[in-house]
N, C-alpha and C positions, 0 to 999 in steps of 0.2 A: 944571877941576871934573870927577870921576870922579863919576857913580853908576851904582846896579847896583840890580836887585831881584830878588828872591827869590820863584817863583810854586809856591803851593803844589798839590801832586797830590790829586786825591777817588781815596781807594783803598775799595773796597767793600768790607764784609766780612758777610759771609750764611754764613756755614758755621762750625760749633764749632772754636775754636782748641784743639789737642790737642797741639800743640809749645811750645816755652820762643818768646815773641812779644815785640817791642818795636815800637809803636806810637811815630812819632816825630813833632816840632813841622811839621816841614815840612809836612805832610801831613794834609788832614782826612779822619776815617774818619766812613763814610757807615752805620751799623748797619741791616741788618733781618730783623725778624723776631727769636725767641726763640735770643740767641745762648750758649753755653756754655763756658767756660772750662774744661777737665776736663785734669786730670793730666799741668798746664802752668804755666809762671808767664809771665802777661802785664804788660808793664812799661811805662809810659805816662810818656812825659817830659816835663816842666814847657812850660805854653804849649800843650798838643796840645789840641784840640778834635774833639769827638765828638758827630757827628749822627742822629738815632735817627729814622727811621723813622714817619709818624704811623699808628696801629691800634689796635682795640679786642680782645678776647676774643682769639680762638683769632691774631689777625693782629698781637696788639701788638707792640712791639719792648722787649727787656729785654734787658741786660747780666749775666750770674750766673755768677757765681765757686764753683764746687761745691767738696766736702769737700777732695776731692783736689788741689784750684791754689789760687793766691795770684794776689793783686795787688798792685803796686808802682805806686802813682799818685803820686808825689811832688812837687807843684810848688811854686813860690814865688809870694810876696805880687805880686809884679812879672811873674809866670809862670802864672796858676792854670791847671788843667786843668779845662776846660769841658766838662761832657755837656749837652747841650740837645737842645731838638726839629728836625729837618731845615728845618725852615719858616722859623725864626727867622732875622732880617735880623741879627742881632745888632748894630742901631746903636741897642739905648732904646725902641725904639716897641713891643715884646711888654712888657705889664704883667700882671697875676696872672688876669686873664682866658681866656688861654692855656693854662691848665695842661690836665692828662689827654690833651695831647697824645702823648704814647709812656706807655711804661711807668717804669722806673726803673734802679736799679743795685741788685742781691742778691747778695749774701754769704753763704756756707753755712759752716760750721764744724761740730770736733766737742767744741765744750765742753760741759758738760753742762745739760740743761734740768731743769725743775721739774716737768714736767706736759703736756701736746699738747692742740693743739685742739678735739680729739673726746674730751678728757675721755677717754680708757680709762684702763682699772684697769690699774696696775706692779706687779709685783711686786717687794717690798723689795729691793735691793739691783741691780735689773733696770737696762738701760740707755732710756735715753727718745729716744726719735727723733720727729720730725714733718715734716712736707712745709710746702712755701709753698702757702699758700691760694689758689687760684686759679689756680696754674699749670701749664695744660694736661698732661693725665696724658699725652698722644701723646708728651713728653718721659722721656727716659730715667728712671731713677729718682734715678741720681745726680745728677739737675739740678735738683732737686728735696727731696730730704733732708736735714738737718741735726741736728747733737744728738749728745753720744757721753760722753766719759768723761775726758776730755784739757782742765783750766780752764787751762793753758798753750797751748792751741792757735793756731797761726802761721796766719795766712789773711792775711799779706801787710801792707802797708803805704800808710793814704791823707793826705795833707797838703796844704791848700791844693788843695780841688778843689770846685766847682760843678757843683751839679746840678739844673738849670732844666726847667720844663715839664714836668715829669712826674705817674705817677699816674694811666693811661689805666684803663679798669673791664674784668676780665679775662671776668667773671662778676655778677649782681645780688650787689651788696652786698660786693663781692672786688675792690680797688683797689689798684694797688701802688703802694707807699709811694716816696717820693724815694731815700731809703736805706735797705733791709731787711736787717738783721743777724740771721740765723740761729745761731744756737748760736757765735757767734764769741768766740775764748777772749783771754786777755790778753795772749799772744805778739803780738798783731798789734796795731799803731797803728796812730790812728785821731785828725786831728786837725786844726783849723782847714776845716770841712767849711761848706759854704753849701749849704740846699735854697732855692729860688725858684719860687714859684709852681705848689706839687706840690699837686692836688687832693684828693689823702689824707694820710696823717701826713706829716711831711717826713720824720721817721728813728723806725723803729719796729726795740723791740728782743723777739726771741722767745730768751729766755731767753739763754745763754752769761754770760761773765765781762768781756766786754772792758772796757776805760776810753775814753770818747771825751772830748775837749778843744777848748776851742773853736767850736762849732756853733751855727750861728746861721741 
């Protein structure tokens, strides 16, 4: 009788990823703080799990994929890729009671929007940009931004991925969402997506084109 086992490494990740990344099963990433994906593609392989940090306002922990990167989260039924809160035993026993534990997972794109939060006046033919609500302006701008002119726009690819406990309060009345889709256009799939116990929307869309399938 041979066996063997496999022990998986906590690699921490606290710093904006700004190179092409691959995030792999072996290994569970430990997030914190407001991390930024900029003018990279990060690629996450079926089965990885991802642990976020618990914080509120200026200290939460969020995953955001700016104009400029993609994300490739691809897993199977038999494989999902999990984001969850650090704390979670992950054996059953966190039920919806949990949630506002971290933040969530945001998406920026630059498909085009209707309209911005603050209500300003466009002018005809203008392009419309808006920020995420709540998200510390000490943040670059581009971490921030979303909205453009492109309803083809590619902001990567997510399938088969969970995303538990989240929805920490950034600001009074300023929550993030499980999954927030900023101006994301319809280049990028987006499908078979599970939110779990998010204290604010599970998946809120500010404007763009994209099609999502499967959400539950």
């Amino acid at each position: 009788l041979l066996t063997a086992a496999v022990y998986a490494a906590d690699v921490d990740v606290t710093s904006n990823i700004t190179t092409d990344t691959t995030w792999t099963s072996d290994n569970v990433y430990h997030l914190s703080g407001f991390i930024t994906v900029n003018g990279a593609a990060l690629t996450i392989e079926p089965g990885t799990v991802i642990k976020a940090a618990a914080g509120t306002g200026t200290d939460a922990t969020a995953l955001i994929v700016s104009q400029t990167a993609t994300i490739n989260a691809v897993g199977f039924a038999s494989a999902p890729i999990i984001f969850t809160a650090e704390g979670d035993p992950m054996d059953g026993s966190w039920g919806p009671d949990e949630g506002s534990t971290w933040g969530g997972l945001i998406i920026l794109g630059n498909a085009p929007l209707n309209s911005d939060r603050n209500k300003e006046s466009w002018a005809e033919g203008a392009t419309i940009t808006d920020t995420v609500e709540g998200i510390p302006t000490f943040l670059s701008e581009s971490s921030r931004v979303f909205g453009g002119t492109d309803p083809e726009d590619n902001s990567g690819s997510l399938s088969y991925v969970s995303i538990r406990f989240g929805g920490s309060a950034l600001a009074e009345d300023a929550e993030i969402n499980g999954l927030t889709l900023g101006g994301v256009g319809r280049g990028t799939q987006i499908d078979h997506i599970e939110v779990f116990a998010n204290s604010d929307d599970s998946i809120e869309f500010f404007g763009g084109t994209v099609d999502v399938k499967y959400a539950v």
